[in-house]
C-alpha positions as CSV (number, residue, x, y, z in Angstrom):
1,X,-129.7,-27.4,51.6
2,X,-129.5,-26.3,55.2
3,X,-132.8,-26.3,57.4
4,X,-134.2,-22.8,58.2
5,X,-135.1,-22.0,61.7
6,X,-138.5,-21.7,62.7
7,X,-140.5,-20.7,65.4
8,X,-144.3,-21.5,65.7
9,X,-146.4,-19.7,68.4
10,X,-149.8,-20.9,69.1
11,X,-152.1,-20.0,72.8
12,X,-153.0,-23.2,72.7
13,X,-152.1,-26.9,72.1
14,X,-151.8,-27.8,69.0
15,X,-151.5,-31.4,70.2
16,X,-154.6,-32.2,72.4
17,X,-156.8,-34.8,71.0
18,X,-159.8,-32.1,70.6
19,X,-162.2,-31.9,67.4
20,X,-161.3,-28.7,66.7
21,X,-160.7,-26.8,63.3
22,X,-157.8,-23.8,64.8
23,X,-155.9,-27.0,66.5
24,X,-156.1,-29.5,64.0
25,X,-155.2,-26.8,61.1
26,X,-152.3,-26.0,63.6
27,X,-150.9,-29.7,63.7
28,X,-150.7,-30.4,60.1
29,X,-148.9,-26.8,59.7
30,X,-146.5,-28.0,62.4
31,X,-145.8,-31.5,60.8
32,X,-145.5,-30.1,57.1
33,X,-143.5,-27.4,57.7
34,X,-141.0,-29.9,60.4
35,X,-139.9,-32.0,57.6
36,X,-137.9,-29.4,55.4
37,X,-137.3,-27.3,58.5
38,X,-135.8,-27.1,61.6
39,X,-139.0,-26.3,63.3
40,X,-139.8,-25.7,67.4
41,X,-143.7,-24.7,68.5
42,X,-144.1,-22.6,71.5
43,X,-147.2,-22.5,73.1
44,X,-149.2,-22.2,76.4
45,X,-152.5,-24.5,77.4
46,X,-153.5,-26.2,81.0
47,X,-152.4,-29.7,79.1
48,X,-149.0,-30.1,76.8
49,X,-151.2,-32.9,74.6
50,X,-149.3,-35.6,72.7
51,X,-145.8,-36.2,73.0
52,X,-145.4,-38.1,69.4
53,X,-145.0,-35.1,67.3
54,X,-142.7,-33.4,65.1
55,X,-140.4,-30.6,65.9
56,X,-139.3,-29.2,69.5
57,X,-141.7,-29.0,71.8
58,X,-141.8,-25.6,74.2
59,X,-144.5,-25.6,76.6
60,X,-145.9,-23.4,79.6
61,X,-148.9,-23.9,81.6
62,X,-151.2,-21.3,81.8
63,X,-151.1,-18.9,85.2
64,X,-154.2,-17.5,86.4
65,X,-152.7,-14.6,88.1
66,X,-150.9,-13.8,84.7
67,X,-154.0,-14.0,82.8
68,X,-155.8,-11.5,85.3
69,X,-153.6,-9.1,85.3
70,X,-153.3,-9.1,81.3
71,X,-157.3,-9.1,81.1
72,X,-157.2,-6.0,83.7
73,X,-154.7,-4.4,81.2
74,X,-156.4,-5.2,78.2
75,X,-159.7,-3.2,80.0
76,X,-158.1,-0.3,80.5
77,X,-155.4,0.2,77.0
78,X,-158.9,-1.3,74.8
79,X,-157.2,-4.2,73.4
80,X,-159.3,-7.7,72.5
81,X,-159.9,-9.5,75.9
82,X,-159.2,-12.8,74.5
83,X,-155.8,-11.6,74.5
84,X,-155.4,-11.4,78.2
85,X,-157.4,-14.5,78.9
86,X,-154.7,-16.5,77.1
87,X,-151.8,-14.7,77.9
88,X,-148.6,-16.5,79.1
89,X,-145.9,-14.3,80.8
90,X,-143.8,-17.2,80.3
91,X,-144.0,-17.6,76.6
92,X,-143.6,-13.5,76.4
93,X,-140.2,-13.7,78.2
94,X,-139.1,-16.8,76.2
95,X,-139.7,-14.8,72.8
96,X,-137.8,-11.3,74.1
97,X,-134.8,-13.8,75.1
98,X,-134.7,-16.2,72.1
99,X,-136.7,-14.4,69.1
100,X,-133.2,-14.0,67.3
101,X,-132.4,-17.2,67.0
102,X,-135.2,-17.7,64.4
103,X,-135.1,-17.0,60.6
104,X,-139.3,-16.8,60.8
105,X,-141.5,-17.0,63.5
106,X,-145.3,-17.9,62.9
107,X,-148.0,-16.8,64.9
108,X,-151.2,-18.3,65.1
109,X,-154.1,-16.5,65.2
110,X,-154.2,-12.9,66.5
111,X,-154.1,-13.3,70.1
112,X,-150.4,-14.6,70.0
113,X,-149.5,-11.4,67.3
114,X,-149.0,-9.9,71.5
115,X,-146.1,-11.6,72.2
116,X,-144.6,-10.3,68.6
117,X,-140.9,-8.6,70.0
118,X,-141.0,-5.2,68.6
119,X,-137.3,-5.4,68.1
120,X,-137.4,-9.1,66.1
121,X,-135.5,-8.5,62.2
122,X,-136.5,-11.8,60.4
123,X,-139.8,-12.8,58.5
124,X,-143.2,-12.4,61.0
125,X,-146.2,-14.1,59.5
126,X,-149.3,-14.5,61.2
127,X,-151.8,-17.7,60.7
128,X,-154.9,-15.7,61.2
129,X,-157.3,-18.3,59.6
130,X,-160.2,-16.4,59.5
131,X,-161.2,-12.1,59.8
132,X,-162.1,-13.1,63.6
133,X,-164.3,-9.1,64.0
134,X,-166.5,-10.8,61.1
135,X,-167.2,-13.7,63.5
136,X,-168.2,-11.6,66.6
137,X,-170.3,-9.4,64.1
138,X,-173.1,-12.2,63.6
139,X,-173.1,-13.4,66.8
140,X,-174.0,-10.0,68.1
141,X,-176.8,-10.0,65.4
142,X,-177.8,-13.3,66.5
143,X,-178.8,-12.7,70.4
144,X,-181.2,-10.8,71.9
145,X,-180.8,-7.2,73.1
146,X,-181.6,-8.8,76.5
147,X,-178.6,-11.8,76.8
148,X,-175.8,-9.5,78.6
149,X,-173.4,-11.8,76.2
150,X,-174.4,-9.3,73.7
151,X,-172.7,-6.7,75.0
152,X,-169.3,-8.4,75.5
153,X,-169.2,-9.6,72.1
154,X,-170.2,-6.0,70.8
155,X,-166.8,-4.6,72.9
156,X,-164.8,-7.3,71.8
157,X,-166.4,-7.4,67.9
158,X,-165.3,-3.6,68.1
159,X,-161.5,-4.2,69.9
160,X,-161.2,-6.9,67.9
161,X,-161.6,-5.1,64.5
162,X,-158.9,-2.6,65.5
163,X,-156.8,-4.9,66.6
164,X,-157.0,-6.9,63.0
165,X,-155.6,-4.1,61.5
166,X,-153.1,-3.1,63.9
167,X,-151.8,-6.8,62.8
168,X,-151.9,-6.1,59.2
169,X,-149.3,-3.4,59.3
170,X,-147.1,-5.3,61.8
171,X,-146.9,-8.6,60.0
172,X,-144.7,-9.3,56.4
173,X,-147.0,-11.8,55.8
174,X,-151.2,-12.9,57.0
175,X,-152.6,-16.1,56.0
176,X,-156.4,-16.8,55.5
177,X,-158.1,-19.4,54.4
178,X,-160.3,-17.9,52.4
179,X,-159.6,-13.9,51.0
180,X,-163.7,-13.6,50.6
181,X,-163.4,-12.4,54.3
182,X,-161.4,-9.7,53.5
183,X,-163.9,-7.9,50.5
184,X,-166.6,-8.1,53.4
185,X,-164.6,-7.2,56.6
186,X,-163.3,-3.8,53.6
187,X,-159.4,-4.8,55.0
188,X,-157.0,-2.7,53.0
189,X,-153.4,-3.6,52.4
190,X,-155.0,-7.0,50.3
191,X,-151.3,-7.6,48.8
192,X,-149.7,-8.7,52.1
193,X,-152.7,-11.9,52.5
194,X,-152.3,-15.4,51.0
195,X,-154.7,-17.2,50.7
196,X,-154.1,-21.1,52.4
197,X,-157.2,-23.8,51.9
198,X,-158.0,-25.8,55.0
199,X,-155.9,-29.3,54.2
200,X,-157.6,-32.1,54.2
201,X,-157.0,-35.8,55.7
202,X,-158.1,-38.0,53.0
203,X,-160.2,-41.5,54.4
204,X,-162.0,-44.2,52.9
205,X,-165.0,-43.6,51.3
206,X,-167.4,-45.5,54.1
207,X,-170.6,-43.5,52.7
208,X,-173.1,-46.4,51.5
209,X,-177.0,-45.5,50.2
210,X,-179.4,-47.5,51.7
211,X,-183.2,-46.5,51.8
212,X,-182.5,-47.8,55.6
213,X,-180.5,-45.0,56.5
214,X,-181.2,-43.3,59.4
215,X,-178.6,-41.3,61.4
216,X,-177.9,-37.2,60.7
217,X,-174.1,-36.2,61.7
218,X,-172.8,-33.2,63.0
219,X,-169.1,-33.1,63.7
220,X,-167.2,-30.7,65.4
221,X,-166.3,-28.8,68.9
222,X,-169.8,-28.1,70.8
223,X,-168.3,-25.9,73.3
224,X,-167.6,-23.3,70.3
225,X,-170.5,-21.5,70.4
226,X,-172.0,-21.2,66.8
227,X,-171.6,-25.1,66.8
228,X,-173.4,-25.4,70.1
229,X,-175.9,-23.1,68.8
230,X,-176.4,-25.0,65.4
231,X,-177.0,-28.4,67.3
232,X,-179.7,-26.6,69.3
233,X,-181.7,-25.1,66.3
234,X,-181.6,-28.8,64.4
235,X,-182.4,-30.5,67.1
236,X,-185.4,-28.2,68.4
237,X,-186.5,-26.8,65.4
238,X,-185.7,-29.1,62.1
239,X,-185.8,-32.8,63.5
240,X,-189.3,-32.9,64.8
241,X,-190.4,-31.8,61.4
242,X,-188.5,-34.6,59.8
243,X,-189.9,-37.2,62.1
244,X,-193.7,-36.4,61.2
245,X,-192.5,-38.4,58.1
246,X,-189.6,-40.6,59.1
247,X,-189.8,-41.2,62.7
248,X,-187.0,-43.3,62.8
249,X,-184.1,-41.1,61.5
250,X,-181.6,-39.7,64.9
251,X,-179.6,-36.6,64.9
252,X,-175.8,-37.7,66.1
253,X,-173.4,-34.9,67.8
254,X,-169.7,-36.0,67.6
255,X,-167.1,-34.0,69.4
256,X,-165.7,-32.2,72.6
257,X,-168.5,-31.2,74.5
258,X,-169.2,-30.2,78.3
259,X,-171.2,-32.7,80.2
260,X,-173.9,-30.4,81.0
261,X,-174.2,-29.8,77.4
262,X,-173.9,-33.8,76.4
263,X,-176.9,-34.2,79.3
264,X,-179.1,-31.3,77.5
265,X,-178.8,-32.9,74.3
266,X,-179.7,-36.7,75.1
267,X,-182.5,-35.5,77.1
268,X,-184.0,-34.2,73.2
269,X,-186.3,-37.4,71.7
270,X,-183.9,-38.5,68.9
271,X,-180.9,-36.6,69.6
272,X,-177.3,-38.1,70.7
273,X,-174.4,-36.6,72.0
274,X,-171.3,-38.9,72.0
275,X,-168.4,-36.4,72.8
276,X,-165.2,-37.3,71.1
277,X,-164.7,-40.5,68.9
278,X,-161.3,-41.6,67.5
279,X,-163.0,-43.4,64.7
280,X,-165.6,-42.4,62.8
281,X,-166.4,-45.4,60.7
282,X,-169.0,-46.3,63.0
283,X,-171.5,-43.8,63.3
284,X,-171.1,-42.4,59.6
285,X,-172.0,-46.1,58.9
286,X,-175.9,-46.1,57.8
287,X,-175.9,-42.1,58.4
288,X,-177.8,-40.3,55.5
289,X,-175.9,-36.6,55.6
290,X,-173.8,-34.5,57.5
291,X,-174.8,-31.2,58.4
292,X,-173.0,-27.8,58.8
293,X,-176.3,-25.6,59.8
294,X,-174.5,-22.8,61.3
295,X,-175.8,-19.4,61.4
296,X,-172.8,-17.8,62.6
297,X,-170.0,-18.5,60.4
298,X,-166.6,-17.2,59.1
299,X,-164.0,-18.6,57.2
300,X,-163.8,-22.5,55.7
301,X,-165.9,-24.8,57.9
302,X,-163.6,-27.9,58.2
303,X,-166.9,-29.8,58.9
304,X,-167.9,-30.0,55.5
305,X,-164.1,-31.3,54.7
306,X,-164.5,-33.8,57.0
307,X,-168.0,-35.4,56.0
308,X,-166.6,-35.1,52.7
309,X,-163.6,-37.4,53.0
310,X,-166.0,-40.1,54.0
311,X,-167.6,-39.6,51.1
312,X,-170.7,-38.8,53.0
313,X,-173.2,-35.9,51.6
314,X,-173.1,-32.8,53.0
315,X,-175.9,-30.4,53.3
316,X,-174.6,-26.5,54.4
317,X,-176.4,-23.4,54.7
318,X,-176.0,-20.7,52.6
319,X,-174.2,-18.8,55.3
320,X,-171.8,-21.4,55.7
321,X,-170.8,-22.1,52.2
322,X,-170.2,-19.3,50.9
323,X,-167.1,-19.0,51.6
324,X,-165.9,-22.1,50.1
325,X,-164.2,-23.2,46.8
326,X,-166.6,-25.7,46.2
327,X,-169.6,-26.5,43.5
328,X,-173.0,-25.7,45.1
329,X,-174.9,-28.2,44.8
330,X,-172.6,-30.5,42.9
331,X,-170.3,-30.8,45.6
332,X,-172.4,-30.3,48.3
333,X,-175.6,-29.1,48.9
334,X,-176.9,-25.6,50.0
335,X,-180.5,-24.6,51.4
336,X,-181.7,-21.2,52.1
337,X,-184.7,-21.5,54.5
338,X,-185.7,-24.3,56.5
339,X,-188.3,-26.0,53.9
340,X,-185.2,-26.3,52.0
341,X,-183.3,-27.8,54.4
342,X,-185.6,-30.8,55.1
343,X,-186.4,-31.1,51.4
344,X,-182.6,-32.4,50.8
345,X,-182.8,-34.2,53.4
346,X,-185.7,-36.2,52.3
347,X,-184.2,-36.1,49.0
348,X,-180.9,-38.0,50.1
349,X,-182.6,-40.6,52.3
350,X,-184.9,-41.3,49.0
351,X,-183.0,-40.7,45.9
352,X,-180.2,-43.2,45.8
353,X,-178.8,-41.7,42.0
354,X,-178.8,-38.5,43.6
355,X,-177.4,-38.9,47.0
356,X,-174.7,-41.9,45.2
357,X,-173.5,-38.4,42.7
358,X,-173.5,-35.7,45.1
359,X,-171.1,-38.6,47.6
360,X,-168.6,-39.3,44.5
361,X,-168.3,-35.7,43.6
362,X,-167.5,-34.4,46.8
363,X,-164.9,-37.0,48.0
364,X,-163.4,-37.2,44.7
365,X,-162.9,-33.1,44.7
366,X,-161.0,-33.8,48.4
367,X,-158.7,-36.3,47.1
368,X,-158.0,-34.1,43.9
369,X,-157.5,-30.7,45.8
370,X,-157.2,-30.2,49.1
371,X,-154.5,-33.3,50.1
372,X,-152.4,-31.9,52.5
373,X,-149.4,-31.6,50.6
374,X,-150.7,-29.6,47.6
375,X,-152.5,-27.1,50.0
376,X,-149.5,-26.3,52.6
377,X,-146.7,-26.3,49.8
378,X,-147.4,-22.8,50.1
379,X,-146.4,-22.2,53.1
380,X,-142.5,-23.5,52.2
381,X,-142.6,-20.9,49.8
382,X,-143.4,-18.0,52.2
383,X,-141.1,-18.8,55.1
């Protein structure tokens, strides 16, 4: 059977060694789909990343000039922002040249549905993830009426929203990870999504109960700023409660982080920030949970994924779960206010029948479901 030709557009590297849930959910996209296919990614970023990967590499490095004068445009014709602050005029004249060369082209996520060529006849699918206007929504909610950030995530929330569905009429085909967004974001034309769960690299199951436990994980990019935000609120507001009764147990930040942010952090009594780490084993090693705390949330939080295939227990807010597929409770736990949230933790660093169930249940529903090759064989099927 002959390889189909595929183009897949992304703003930024797929390929930079960055905890992040859009570039990692890009890679394993890339490498699936390169196997059966004759696959090249375009893409522009300040750093090209890896060179061991799968599939033709195309890369431009960003221009600032470019950028400023797509930002200006985007003020003045009411499109998103973000789309002008990663715009590449390379990577818009490579698609108007070469876009016929390509059976399907994939874009991911809506800032790089602008370099869609109006004039392109094959199959246009865009990796969306997540209803992005949904995201900008509660983080608006969340500041104050005096943070002048409000205000420019209101205009963008709003730009945003329009642009979402100026997507949804362009595109043959919109990928989500979870089609709960679209009931809330009320997104019409429901037929053209499909719904694609966040695959999963399976690990060992490290996770080991001892009453000596002390360490509290939480894994992902600290320069997004929900997860910055989440870090803040545990370690300010939820540790020192903790401590009053086990003064020994640490709160642990893993992943890309600014050094002004990694120096605010360690400067909080119990509270680490290590930045990124290739190998986990180590600090998941006599840790009691990992957290995903966040109060601004959209989408499948690969967080809870990734504590998972450890086999460590994860404990989520409500906000954050419910969008997932799995078992409340069963599969991981869910709090509502803060008293719950230190109640599960006190019960997991106690209860060694409990925290030993609610570990096997949630790394044996990773291994069963969300392996990487069940999840993206839906995407051969689209393209």
């Amino acid at each position: 059977m002959k390889k189909k030709k595929i183009l897949f557009v992304s703003t930024r590297s797929p390929f930079l060694n960055i905890f992040s849930g859009d570039r990692y959910r890009a890679k394993v996209i890339i490498n699936y789909l390169s196997k059966k296919n004759n696959l090249d990614v375009l893409f522009s970023d300040y750093f090209p990343g890896s060179k061991k990967i799968k599939g033709r590499k195309i890369f431009f490095k960003r221009n600032l000039l470019d950028r400023m004068k797509k930002f200006v445009l985007c003020l003045f014709t009411l499109k998103p922002l973000q789309l002008g602050y990663f715009y590449s005029e390379n990577v818009n004249n490579f698609l108007k040249k070469n876009h016929g060369q390509y059976k399907t082209i994939i874009f991911h996520m809506i800032r790089s549905a602008q370099y869609l060529p109006k004039n392109y006849k094959g199959k246009k699918i865009l990796e969306m993830t997540d209803v992005i206007s949904k995201n900008y929504d509660q983080i608006v909610k969340s500041f104050s009426v005096f943070n002048p950030l409000t205000y420019i995530y209101f205009l963008e929330k709003i730009l945003v929203k329009k642009y979402e569905k100026f997507c949804i009429n362009k595109f043959d085909k919109i990928i989500l990870t979870s089609k709960k967004d679209l009931i809330e974001a009320k997104i019409k034309n429901k037929n053209k999504f499909i719904q694609i769960l966040n695959p999963i690299k399976l690990n060992k199951n490290i996770y080991k109960f001892k009453k000596s436990n002390y360490k509290i994980l939480f894994i992902g990019n600290i320069n997004y700023l929900p997860n910055k935000e989440a870090c803040k609120n545990f370690a300010n507001e939820i540790l020192p409660k903790i401590n009053v009764q086990y003064p020994d147990i640490e709160f642990h930040i893993i992943g890309e982080i600014k050094y002004s942010d990694k120096m605010f952090f360690n400067k909080i009594k119990k509270t680490y920030a290590h930045g990124r780490m290739k190998k986990l084993d180590a600090v998941i090693k006599d840790s009691i949970c990992g957290i995903c705390n966040m109060k601004i949330a959209t989408g499948m939080q690969n967080k809870i994924f990734t504590y998972q295939s450890f086999g460590l227990p994860c404990i989520s807010s409500h906000l954050s779960f419910k969008n997932s597929f799995l078992k409340k409770d069963k599969e991981v736990l869910v709090y509502n206010n803060e008293n719950e949230f230190v109640f599960l933790i006190k019960k997991l660093k106690e209860n060694k029948r409990f925290a030993k169930r609610i570990s096997k249940f949630s790394y044996d529903t990773i291994k069963k479901n969300y392996n990487e090759n069940k999840t993206l064989s839906l995407y051969q099927n689209i393209i």
